[in-house]
Backbone as JSON Lines, residues from 0, in Angstrom:
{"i":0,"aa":"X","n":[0.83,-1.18,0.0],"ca":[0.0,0.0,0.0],"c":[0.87,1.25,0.0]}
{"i":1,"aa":"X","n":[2.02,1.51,0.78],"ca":[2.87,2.27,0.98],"c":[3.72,2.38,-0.4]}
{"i":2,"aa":"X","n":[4.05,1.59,-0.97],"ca":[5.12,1.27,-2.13],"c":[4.21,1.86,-3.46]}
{"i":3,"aa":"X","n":[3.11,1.27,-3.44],"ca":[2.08,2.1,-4.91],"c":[1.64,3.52,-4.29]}
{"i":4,"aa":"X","n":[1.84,4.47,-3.26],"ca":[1.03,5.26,-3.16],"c":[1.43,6.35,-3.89]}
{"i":5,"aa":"X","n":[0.65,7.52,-4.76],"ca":[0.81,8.24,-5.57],"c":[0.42,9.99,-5.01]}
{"i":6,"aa":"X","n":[0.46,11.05,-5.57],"ca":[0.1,12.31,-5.31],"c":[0.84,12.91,-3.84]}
{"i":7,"aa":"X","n":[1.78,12.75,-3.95],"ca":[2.02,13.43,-2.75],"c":[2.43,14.67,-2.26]}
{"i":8,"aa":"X","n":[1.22,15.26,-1.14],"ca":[1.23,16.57,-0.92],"c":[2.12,16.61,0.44]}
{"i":9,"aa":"X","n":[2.61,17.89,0.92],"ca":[3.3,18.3,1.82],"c":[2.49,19.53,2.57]}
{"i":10,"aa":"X","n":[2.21,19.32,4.42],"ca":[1.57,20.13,4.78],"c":[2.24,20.17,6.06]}
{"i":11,"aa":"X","n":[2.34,21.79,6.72],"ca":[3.14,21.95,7.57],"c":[2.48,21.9,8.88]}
{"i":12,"aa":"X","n":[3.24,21.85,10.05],"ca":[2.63,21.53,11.03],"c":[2.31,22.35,11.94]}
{"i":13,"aa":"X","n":[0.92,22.26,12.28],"ca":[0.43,23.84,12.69],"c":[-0.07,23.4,13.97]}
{"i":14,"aa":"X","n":[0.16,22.4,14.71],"ca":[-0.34,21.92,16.47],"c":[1.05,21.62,16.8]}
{"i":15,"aa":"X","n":[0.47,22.39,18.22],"ca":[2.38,22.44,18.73],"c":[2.45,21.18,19.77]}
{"i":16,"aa":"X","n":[1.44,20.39,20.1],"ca":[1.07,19.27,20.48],"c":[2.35,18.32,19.71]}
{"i":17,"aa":"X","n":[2.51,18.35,17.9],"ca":[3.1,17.34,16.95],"c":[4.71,17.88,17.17]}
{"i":18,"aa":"X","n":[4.79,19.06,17.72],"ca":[6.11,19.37,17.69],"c":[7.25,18.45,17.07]}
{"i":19,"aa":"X","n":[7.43,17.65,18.43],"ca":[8.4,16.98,18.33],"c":[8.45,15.6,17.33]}
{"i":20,"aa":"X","n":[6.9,15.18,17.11],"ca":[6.67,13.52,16.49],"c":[6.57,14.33,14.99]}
{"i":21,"aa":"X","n":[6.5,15.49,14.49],"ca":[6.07,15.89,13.23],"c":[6.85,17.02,12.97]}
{"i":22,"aa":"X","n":[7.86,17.51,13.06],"ca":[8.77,18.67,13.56],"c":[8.89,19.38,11.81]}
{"i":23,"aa":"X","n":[9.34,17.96,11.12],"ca":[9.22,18.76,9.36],"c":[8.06,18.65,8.85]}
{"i":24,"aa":"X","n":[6.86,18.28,9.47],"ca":[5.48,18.49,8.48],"c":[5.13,17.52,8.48]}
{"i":25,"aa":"X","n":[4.27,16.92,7.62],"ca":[3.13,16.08,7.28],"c":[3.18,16.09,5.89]}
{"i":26,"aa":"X","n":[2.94,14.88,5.33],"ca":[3.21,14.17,3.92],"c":[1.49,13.59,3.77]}
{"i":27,"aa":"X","n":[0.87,13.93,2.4],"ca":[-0.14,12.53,2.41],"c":[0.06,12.34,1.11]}
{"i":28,"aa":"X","n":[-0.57,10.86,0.99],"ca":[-0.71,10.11,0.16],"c":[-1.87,9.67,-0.29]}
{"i":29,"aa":"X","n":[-1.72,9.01,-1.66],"ca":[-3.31,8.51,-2.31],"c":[-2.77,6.87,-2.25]}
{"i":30,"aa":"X","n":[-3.41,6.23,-2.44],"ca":[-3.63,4.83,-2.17],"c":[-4.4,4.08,-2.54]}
{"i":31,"aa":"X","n":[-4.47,2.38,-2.95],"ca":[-5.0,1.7,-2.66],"c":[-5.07,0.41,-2.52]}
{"i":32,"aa":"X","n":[-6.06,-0.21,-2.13],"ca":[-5.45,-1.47,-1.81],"c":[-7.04,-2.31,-1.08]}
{"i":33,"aa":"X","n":[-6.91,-3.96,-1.74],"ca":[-7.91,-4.88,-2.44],"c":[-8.18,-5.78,-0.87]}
{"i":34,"aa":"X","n":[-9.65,-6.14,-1.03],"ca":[-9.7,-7.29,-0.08],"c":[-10.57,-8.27,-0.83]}
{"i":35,"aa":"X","n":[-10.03,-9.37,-0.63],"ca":[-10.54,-10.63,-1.39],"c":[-12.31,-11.19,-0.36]}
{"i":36,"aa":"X","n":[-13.32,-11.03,-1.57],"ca":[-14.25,-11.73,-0.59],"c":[-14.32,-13.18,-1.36]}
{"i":37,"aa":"X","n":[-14.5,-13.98,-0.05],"ca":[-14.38,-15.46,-0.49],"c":[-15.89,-16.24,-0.82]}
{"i":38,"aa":"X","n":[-16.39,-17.42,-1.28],"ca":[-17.69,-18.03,-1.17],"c":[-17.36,-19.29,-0.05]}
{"i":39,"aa":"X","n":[-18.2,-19.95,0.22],"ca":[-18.26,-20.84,1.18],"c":[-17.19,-21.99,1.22]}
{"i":40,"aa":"X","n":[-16.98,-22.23,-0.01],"ca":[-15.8,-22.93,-0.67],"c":[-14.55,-22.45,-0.52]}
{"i":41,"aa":"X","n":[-13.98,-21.14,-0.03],"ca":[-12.81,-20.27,0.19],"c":[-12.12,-20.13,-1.42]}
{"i":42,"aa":"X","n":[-13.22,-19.95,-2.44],"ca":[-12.66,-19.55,-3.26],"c":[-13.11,-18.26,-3.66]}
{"i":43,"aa":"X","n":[-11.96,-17.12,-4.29],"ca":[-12.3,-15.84,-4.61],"c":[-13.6,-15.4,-5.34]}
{"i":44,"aa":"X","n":[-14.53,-14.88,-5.05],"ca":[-15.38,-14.62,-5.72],"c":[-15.35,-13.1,-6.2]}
{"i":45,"aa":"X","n":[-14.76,-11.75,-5.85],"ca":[-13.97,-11.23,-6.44],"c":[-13.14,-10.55,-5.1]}
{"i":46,"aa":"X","n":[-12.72,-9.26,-5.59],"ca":[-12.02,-8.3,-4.9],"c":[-12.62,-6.63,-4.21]}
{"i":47,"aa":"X","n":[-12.9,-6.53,-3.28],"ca":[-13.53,-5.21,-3.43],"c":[-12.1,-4.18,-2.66]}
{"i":48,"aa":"X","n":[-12.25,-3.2,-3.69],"ca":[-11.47,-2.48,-3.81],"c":[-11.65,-1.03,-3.09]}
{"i":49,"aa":"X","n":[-10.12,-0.72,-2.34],"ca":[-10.56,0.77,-1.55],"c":[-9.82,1.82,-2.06]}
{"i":50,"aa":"X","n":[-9.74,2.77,-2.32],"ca":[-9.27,3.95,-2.27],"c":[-9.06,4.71,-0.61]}
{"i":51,"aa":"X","n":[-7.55,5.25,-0.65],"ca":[-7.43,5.83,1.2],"c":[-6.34,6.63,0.65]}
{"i":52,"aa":"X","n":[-6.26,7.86,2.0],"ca":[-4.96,8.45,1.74],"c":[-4.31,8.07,3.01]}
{"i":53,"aa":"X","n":[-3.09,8.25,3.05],"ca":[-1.55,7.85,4.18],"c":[-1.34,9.1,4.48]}
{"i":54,"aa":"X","n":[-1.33,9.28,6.08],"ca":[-0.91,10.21,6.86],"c":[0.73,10.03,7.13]}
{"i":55,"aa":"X","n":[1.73,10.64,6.55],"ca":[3.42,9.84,7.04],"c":[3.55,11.33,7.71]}
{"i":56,"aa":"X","n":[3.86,11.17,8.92],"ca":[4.77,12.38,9.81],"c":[6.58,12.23,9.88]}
{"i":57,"aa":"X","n":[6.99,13.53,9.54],"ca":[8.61,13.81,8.91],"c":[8.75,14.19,10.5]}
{"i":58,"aa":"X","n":[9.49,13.51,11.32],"ca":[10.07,13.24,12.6],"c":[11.34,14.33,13.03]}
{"i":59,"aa":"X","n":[11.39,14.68,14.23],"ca":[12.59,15.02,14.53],"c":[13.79,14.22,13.97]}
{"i":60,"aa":"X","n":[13.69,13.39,14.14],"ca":[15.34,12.46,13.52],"c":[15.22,12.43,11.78]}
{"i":61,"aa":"X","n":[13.98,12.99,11.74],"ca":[14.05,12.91,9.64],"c":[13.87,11.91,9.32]}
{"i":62,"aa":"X","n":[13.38,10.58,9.9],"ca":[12.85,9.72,9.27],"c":[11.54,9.87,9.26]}
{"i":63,"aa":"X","n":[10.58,9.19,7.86],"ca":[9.34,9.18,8.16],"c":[8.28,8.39,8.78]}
{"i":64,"aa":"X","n":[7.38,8.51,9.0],"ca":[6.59,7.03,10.09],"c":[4.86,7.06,9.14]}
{"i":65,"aa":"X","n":[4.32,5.96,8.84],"ca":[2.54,6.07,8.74],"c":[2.04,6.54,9.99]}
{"i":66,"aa":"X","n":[1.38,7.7,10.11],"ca":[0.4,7.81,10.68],"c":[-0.79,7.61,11.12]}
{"i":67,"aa":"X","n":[-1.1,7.63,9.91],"ca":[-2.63,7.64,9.71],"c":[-2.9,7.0,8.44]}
{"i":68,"aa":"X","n":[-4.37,6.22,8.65],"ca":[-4.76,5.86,7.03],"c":[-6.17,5.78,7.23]}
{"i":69,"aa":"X","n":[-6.28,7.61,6.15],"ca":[-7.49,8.35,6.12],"c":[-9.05,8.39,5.52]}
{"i":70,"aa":"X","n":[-9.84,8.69,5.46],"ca":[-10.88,8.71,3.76],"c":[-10.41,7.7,3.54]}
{"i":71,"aa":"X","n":[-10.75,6.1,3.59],"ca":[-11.45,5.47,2.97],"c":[-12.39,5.17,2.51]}
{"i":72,"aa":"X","n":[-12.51,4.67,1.23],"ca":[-13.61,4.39,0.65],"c":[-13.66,3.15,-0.99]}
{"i":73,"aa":"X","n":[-14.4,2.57,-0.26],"ca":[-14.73,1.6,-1.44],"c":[-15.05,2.16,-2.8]}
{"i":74,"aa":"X","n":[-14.57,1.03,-3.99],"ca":[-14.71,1.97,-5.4],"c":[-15.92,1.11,-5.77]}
{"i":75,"aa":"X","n":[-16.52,1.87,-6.25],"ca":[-18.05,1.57,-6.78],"c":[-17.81,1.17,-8.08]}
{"i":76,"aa":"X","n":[-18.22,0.06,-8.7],"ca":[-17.87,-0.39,-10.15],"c":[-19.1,-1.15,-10.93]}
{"i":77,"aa":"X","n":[-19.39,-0.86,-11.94],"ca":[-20.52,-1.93,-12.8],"c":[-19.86,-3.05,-13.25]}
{"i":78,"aa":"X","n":[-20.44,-3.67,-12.51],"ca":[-19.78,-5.15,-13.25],"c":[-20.25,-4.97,-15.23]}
{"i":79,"aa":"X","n":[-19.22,-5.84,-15.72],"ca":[-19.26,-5.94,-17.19],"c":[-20.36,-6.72,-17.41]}
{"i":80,"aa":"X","n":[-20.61,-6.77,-18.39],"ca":[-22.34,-7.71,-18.94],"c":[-21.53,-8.27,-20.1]}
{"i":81,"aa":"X","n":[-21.8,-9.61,-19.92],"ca":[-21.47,-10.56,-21.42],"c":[-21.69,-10.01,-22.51]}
């Protein structure tokens, strides 16, 4: 989820609460990532799919950490017709 995530914005840190855990800002991300629903048989019957964004906080030591994983939401799709 971390490795495909795309769009990434940079936002600075405005609670002095994050001081120290968020000292260079706040990073997010777009995302997504599949959960398999199964039938009684444990075979795939398909995938329902989410869309989320990643909260990563830029640390005093400059490494980054996930935070948060925001707005999710399932993607709504028409199945194809023969």
């Amino acid at each position: 989820m971390i490795e495909i995530a795309q769009n990434k914005r940079f936002r600075e840190n405005l609670e002095r609460k994050h001081d120290k855990n968020a000292k260079y800002g706040w990073y997010r991300y777009d995302s997504r990532f599949a959960i398999p629903v199964y039938d009684e048989n444990n075979d795939v019957l398909r995938n329902n799919i989410f869309h989320a964004e990643l909260v990563i906080r830029h640390s005093e030591n400059r490494k980054l950490y996930l935070y948060d994983i925001i707005n999710m939401k399932k993607e709504t799709s028409t199945p194809l017709e023969p």
